[in-house]
N, C-alpha and C positions, 0 to 999 in steps of 0.2 A: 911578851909573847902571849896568843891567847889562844885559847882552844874556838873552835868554829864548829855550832854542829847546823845545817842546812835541812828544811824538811821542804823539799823543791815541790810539791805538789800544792801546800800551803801556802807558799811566798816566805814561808818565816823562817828567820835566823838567828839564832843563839848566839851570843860567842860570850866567851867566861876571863875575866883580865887577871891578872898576878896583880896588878898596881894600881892607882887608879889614875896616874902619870899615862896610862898607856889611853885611855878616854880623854877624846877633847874635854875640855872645861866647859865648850860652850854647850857639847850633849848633854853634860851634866845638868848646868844650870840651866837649863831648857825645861828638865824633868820635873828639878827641886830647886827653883829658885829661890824661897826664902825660907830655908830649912836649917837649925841650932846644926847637925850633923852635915856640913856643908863639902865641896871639894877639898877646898884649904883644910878643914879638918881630917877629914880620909887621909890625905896628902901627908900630912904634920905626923900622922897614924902611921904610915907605909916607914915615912924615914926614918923614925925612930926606932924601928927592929925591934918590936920587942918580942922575945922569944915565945912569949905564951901564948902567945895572940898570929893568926894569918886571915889577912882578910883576901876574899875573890871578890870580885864584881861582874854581874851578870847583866848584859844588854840581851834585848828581843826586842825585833824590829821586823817590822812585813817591808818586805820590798826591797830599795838598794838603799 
């Protein structure tokens, strides 16, 4: 699930993920293609629950 916040006069759109399962891989890698902190690691990160740690992931995007 993710939150959406819209600034319609802008074009631009926010939305905030819980996971980062919930982001195609391909937006990802699009962004950060050859990055040590990669999807698969975010990923590896989310499934492993660990209690200390919550990560969000924030896209912004003009347009659709």
């Amino acid at each position: 699930m993710s939150l959406v916040l819209e600034r319609p006069k802008t074009g631009i759109t926010s939305r905030i993920f819980n996971r980062i399962e919930e982001i195609p891989r391909e937006i990802w890698e699009s962004v950060y293609p050859d990055v040590l902190e990669s999807y698969g690691f975010f990923k590896s990160l989310d499934e492993s629950a660990f209690e200390q740690f919550a990560f969000h992931y924030l896209l912004v995007y003009e347009g659709d």
